[in-house]
C-alpha positions as CSV (number, residue, x, y, z in Angstrom):
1,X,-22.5,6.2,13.4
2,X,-25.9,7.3,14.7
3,X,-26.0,6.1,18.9
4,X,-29.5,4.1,17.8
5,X,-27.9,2.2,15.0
6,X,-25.5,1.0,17.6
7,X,-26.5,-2.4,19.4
8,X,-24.8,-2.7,23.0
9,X,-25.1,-6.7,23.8
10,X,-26.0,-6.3,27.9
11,X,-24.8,-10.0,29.7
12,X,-25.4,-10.8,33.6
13,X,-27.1,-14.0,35.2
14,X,-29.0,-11.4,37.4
15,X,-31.7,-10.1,35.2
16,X,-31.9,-6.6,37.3
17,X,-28.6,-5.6,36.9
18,X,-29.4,-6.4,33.0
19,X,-32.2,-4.4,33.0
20,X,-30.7,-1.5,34.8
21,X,-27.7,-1.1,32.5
22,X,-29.9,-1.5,29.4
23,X,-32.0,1.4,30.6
24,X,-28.7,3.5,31.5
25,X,-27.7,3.0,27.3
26,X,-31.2,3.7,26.1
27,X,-31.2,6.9,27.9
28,X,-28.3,7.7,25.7
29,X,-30.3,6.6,22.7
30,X,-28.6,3.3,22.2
31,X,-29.6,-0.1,20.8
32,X,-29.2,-2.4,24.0
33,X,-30.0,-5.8,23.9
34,X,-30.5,-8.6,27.2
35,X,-28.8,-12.0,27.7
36,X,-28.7,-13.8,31.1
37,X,-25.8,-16.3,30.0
38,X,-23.2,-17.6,28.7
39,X,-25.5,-19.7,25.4
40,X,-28.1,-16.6,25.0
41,X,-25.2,-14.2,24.9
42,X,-23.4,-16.5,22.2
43,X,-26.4,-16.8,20.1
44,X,-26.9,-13.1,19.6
45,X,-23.2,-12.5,19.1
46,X,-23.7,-14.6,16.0
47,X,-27.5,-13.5,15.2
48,X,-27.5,-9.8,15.5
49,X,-25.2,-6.8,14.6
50,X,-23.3,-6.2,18.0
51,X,-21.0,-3.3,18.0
52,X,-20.0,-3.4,21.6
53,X,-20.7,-5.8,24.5
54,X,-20.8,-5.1,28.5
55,X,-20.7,-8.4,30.3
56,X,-20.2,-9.6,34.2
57,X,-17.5,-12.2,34.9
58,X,-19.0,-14.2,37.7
59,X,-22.4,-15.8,36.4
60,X,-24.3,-19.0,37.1
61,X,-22.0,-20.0,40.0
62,X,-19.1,-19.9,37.3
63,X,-16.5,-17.8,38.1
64,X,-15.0,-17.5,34.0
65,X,-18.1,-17.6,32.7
66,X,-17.4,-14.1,31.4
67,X,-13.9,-14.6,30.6
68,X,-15.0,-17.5,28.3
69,X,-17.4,-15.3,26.9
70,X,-14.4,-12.8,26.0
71,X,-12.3,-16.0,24.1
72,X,-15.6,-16.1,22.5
73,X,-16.2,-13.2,21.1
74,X,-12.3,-12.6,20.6
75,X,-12.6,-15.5,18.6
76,X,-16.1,-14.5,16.7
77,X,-15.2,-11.1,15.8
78,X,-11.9,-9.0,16.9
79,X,-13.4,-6.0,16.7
80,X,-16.3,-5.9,18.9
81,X,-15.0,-4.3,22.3
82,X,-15.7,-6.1,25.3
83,X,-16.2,-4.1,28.8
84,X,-15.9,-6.3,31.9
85,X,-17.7,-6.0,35.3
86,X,-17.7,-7.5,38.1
87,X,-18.8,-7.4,41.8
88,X,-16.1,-9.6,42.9
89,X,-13.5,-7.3,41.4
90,X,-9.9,-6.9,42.4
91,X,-6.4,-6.4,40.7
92,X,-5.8,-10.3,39.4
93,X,-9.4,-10.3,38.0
94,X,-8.8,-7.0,35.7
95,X,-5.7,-7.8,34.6
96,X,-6.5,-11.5,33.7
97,X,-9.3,-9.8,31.6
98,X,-7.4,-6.9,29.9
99,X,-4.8,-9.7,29.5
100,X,-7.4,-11.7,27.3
101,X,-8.6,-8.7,25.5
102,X,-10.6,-6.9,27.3
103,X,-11.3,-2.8,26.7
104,X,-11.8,-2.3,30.1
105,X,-13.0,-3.3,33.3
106,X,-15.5,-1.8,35.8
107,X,-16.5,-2.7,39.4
108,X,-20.2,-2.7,40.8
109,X,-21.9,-1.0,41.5
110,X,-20.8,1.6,39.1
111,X,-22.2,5.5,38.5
112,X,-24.3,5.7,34.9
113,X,-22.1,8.4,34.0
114,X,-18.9,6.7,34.5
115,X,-20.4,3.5,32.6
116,X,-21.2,5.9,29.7
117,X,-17.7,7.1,29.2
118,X,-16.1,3.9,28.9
119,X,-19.1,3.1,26.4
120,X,-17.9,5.7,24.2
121,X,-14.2,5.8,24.8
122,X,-14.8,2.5,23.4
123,X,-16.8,3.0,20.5
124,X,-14.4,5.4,19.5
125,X,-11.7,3.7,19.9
126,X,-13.2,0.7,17.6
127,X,-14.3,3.4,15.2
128,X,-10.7,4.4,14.7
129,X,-9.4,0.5,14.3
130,X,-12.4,0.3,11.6
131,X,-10.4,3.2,10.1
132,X,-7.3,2.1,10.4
133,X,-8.1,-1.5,8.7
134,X,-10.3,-0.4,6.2
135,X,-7.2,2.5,5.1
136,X,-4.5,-1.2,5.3
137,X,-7.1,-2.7,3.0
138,X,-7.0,-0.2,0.6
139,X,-3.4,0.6,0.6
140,X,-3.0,-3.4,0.3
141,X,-5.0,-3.0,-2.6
142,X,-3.0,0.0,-4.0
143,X,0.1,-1.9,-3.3
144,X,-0.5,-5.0,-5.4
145,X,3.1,-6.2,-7.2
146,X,2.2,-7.4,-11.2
147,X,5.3,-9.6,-11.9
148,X,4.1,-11.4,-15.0
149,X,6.6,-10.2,-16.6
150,X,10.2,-12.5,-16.0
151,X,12.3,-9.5,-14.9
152,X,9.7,-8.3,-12.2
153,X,9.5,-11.7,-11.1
154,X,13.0,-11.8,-10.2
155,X,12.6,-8.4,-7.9
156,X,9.8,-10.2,-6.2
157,X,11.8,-13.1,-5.7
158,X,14.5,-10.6,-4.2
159,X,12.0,-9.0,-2.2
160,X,11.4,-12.1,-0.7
161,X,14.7,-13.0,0.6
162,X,15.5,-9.0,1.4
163,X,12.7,-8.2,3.4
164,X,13.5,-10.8,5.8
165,X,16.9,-9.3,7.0
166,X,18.2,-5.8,8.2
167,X,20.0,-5.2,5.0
168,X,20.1,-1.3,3.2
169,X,18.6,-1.5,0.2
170,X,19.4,0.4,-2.7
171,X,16.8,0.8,-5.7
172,X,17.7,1.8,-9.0
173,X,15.5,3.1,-11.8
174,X,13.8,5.8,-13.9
175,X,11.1,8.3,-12.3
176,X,6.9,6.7,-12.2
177,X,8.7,3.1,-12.6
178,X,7.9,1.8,-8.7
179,X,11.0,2.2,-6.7
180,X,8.9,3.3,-3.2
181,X,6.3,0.6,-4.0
182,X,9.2,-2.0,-3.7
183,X,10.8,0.3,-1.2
184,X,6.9,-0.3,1.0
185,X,6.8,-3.8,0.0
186,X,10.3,-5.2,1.6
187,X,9.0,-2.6,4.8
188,X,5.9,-5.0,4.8
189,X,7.7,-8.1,4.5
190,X,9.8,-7.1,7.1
191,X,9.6,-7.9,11.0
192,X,9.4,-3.9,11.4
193,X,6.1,-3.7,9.6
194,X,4.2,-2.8,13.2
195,X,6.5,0.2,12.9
196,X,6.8,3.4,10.5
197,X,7.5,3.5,7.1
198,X,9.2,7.3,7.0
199,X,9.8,9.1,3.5
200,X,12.4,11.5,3.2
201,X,12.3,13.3,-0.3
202,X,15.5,14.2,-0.7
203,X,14.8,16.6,-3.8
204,X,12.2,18.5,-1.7
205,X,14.2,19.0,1.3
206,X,15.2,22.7,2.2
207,X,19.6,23.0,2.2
208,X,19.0,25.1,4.7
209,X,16.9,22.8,7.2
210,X,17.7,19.1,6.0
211,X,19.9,18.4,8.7
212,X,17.2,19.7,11.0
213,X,14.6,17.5,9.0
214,X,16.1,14.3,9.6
215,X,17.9,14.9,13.2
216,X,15.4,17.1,14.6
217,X,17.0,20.2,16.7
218,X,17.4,21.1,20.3
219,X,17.4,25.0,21.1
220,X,17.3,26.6,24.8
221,X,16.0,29.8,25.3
222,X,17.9,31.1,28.2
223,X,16.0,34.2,28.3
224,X,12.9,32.7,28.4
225,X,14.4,30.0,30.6
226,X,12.0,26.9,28.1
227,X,13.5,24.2,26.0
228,X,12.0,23.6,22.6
229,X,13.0,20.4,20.6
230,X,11.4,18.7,17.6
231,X,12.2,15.1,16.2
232,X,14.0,14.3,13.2
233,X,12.7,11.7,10.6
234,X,15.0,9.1,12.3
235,X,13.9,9.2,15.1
236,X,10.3,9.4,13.5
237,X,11.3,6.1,11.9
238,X,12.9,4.5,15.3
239,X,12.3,0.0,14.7
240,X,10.9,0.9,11.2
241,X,12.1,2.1,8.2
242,X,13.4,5.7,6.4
243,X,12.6,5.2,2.8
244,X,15.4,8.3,1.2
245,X,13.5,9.1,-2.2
246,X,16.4,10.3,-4.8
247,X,19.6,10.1,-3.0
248,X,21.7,12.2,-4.7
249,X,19.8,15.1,-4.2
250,X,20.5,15.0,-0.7
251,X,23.6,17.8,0.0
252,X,27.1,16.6,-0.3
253,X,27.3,18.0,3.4
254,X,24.9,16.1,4.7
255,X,25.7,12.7,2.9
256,X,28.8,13.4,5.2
257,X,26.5,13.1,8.2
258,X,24.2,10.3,6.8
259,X,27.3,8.1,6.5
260,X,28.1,8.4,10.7
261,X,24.3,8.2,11.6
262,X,23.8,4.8,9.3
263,X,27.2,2.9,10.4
264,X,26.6,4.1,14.6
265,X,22.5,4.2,14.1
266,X,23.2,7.1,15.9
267,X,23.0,11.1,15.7
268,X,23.2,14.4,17.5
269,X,20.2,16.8,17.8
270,X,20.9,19.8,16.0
271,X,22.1,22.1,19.4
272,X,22.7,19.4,21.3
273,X,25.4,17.1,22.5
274,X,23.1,14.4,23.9
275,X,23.4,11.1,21.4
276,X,20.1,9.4,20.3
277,X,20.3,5.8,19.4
278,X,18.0,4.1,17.0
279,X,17.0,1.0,15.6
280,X,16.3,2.0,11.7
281,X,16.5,0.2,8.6
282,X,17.7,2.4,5.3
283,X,16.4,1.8,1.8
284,X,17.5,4.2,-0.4
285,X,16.2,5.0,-4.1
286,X,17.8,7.0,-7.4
287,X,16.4,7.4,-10.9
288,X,20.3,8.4,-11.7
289,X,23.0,7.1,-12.8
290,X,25.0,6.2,-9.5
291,X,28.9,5.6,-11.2
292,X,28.4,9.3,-12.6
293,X,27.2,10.7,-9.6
294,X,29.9,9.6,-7.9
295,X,32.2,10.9,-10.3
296,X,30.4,13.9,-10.9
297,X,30.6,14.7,-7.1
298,X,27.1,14.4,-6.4
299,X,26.7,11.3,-4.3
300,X,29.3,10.5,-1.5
301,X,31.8,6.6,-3.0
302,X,31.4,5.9,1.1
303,X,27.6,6.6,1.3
304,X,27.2,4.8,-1.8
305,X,28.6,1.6,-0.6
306,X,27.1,1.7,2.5
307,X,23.4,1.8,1.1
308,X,23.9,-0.5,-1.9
309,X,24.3,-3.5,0.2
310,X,21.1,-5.1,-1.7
311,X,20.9,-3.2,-4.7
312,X,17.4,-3.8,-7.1
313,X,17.1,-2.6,-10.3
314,X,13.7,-1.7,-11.5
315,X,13.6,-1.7,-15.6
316,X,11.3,0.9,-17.5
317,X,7.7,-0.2,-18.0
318,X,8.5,-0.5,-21.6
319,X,10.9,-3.5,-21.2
320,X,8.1,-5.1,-19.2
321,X,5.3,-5.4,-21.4
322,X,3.9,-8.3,-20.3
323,X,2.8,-6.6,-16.7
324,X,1.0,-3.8,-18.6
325,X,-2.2,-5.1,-18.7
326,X,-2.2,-6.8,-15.7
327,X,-1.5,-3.3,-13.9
328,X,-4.4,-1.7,-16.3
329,X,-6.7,-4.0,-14.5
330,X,-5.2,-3.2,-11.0
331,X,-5.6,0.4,-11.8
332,X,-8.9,0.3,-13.1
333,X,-10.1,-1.9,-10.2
334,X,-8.8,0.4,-6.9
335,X,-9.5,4.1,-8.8
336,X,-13.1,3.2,-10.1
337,X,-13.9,2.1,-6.4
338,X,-12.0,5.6,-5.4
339,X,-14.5,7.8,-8.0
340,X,-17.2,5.2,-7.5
341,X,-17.5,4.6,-11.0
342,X,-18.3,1.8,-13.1
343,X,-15.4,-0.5,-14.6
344,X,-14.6,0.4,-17.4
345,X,-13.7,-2.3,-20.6
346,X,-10.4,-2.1,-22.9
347,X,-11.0,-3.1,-26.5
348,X,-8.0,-5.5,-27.6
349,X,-6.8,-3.1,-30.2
350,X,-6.9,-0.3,-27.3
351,X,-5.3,-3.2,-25.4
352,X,-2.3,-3.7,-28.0
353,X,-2.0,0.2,-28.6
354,X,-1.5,0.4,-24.6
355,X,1.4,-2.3,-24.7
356,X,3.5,-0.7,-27.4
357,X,3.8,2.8,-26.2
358,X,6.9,3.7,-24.7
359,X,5.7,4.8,-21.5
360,X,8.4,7.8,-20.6
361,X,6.5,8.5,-17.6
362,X,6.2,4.5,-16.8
363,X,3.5,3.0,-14.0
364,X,2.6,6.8,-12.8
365,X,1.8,7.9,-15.9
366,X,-0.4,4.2,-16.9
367,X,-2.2,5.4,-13.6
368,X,-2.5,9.2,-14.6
369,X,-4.1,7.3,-18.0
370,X,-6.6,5.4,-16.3
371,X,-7.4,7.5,-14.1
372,X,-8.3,10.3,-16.9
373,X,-10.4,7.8,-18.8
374,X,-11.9,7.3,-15.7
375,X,-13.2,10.3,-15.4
376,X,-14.1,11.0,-18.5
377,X,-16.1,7.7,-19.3
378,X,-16.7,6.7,-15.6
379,X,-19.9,7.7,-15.3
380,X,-21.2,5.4,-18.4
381,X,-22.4,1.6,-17.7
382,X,-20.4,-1.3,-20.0
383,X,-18.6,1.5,-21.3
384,X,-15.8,0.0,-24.2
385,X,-12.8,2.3,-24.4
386,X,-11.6,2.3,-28.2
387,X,-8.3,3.5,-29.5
388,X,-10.2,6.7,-30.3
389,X,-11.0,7.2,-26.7
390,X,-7.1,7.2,-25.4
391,X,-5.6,11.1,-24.5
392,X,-3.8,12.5,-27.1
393,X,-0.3,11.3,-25.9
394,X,-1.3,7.9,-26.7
395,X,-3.2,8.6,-30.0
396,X,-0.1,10.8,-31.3
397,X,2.4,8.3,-31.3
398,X,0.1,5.8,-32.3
399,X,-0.5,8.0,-35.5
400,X,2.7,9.1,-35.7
401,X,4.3,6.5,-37.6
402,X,5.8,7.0,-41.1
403,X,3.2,10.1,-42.2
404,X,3.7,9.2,-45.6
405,X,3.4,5.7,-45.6
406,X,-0.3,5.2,-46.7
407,X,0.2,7.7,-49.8
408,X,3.5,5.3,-50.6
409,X,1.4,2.5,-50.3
410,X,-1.3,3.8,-52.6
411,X,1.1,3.6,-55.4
412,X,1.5,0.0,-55.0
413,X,-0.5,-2.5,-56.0
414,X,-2.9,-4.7,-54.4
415,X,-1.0,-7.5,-54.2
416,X,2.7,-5.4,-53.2
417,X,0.3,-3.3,-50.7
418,X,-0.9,-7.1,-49.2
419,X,3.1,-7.9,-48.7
420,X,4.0,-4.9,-46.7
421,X,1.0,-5.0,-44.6
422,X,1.6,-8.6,-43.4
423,X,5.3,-8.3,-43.0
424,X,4.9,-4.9,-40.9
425,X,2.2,-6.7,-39.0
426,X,3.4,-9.7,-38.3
427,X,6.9,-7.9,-36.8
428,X,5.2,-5.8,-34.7
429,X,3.2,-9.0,-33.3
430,X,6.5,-10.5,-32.9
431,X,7.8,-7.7,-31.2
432,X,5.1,-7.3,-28.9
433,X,5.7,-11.7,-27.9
434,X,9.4,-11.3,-27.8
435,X,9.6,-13.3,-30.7
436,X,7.7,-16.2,-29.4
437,X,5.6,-18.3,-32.1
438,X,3.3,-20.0,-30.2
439,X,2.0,-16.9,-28.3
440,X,2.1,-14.7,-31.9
441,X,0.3,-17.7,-33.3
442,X,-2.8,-18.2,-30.9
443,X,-3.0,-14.4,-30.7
444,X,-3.4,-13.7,-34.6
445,X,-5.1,-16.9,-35.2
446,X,-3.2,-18.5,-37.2
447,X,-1.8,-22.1,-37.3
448,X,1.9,-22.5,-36.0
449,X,3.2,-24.4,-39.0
450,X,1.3,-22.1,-41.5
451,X,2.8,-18.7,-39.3
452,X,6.4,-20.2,-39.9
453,X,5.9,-20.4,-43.6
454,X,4.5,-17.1,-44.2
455,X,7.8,-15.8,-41.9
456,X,9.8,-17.3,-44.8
457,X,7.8,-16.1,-47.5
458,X,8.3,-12.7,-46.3
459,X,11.9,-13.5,-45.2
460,X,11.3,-12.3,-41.7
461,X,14.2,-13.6,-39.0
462,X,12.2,-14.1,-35.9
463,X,15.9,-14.2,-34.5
464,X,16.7,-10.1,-35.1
């Protein structure tokens, strides 16, 4: 941010000391701006743009006057820093206002230069909580649960009741279909979420160095007479949470290991024999089948039991249909704002094309969709995307159905061709509502009573 876009409210009943300060920030090129108490200072808070505010503690014979002006501005906006100052200063008085939320506090008289570097340490420091919130925002954003569906609405509920507790988790299900989205969610829930939320990839992890990786190492050079060390992912993850991503990839070895360090929550350094304690939370994810692994050798019975103490069980997307368009919407909202493009618009046969592929790659590829239509129709205002618009993946096995079904057809007549259009419509409808009349009904348009009779006239058992 430019120094003259910033405004620097100045506060002190003693209109020199004002004026002396404000001339100290303008030399620096900043925006400062006067008040002599404790209603002037409150009506610019909440009249003009104030990124940062320097203000005495002792003024108009009250000695809180500036501490009240803190609760104030506390209150008003968090993230306006507050520097205190203070002729009258001593130990109680700086810690009562760093107590209170202060930055920091400064005695009179002060040097200019020493004034100016709390001013920016400040700044920054605000700059980087700006950061900070604005990246939570977005990764709120990115982290949105769709549960329409009745079988994601269950895992939510389980989330719920997890998240709460110190239980290991262990999440089942294929590749793209969530399982480290949950695995964040029941982190944020959790009375850990001021702490980190580690990854350890188990099917990127090195044989060689995983041990190393998630215990750190301790090696002295006696040579060289220096110690170097480095930290492990546990330790990394010390109060929070270490998310392993595929399990069973992780060496049989070191599933050995894994099993001590989660009963104790506790390890040796690699090359050391000093223990480190910690305080971390497991939730552990697989896309296999766990009963073979364990019988193919591949995951550890023991380890197993020890992280499935709250197992989920994340479906495909394909046996949650009803979420799909609600996470279209959620992807087209965060990446449009990530290309700065315009939102794009589904068509409903684009829409019903979308909820009837099987998805193999599951939410990740849904994103990867979006994201490519994205960028290739971004750029274009009220854009519409037709069926005609969807990658090749999608339009294949849209198309591919029964190649010689409309040259069969042609041989029929009108009347024969009528019949096996309806029926294979109006079981593909049924499929896509799980068999449910009144939704099939309203989406089609067609009277409940009248949709039940045509079912029998075409002999179609909405009960298969």
């Amino acid at each position: 941010m430019l120094k003259n876009k910033i405004s620097i409210l100045v506060v002190d009943d003693e209109i020199d000391i004002c004026e002396m300060v404000a001339e100290i920030l303008k030399d620096e090129n900043y925006n400062a701006i006067i008040a002599t108490n404790f209603d002037m200072a409150v009506n610019i808070l909440k009249n003009e743009n104030i990124t940062l505010m320097i203000t005495d503690i002792w003024m108009n014979n009250d000695t809180n006057a500036g501490l009240k002006l803190l609760s104030f501005s506390q209150n008003y906006d968090l993230q306006i820093p507050v520097l205190m100052m203070s002729g009258h200063g001593n130990i109680e008085t700086a810690m009562k206002a760093a107590k209170n939320g202060a930055y920091d506090f400064i005695e009179k008289p002060f040097k200019a230069d020493r004034l100016i570097l709390m001013v920016e340490k400040a700044l920054k420091e605000r700059s980087l909580k700006l950061k900070v919130l604005d990246f939570e925002l977005k990764e709120n954003e990115r982290m949105k649960l769709i549960d329409k569906s009745v079988i994601f609405k269950n895992i939510n509920q389980k989330i719920n009741k997890i998240a709460s507790t110190n239980s290991r988790v262990l999440i089942t299900g294929p590749s793209g279909s969530g399982k480290e989205l949950i695995a964040r969610w029941i982190h944020k829930k959790s009375n850990r979420n001021s702490f980190p939320f580690i990854v350890a990839s188990c099917a990127t992890l090195s044989p060689e160095r995983v041990e190393q990786v998630l215990f750190g190492w301790n090696e002295t050079n006696i040579e060289e007479k220096n110690n170097q060390s480095s930290v492990g992912l546990f330790e990394q993850a010390n109060y929070g949470t270490l998310f392993f991503d595929e399990i069973c990839d992780l060496p049989i070895q070191t599933q050995g290991k894994l099993v001590q360090a989660i009963q104790d929550q506790s390890f040796y350094k690699i090359g050391s024999n000093k223990k480190i304690n910690v305080d971390v939370r497991i939730i552990s994810a697989s896309n296999k089948n766990l009963l073979k692994s364990m019988q193919n050798g591949s995951l550890r019975e023991d380890l197993f039991y020890r992280l499935s103490v709250a197992p989920i069980e994340v479906p495909p997307l394909n046996k949650r249909g009803e979420d799909i368009n609600g996470l279209i919407n959620h992807f087209l909202n965060f990446l449009s704002k990530d290309f700065g493009s315009n939102i794009l618009k589904f068509s409903s046969e684009t829409r019903v094309i979308l909820e009837n592929y099987e998805w193999p790659g599951n939410a990740r590829q849904l994103k990867n969709i979006i994201e490519w239509l994205i960028i290739m129709y971004g750029n274009q205002k009220n854009f519409i995307i037709l069926p005609s618009h969807l990658p090749p993946e999608i339009l294949g096995y849209s198309n591919k159905a029964k190649p010689n079904a409309i040259s069969n057809q042609l041989s029929l007549s009108l009347k024969e061709a009528r019949k096996v259009f309806e029926e294979n419509y109006l079981k593909e409808q049924l499929k896509r509502f799980k068999g449910n009349i009144a939704k099939t009904s309203t989406f089609i348009g067609m009277d409940r009573s009248a949709l039940h009779r045509k079912l029998k006239d075409l002999d179609i058992n909405i009960n298969k």
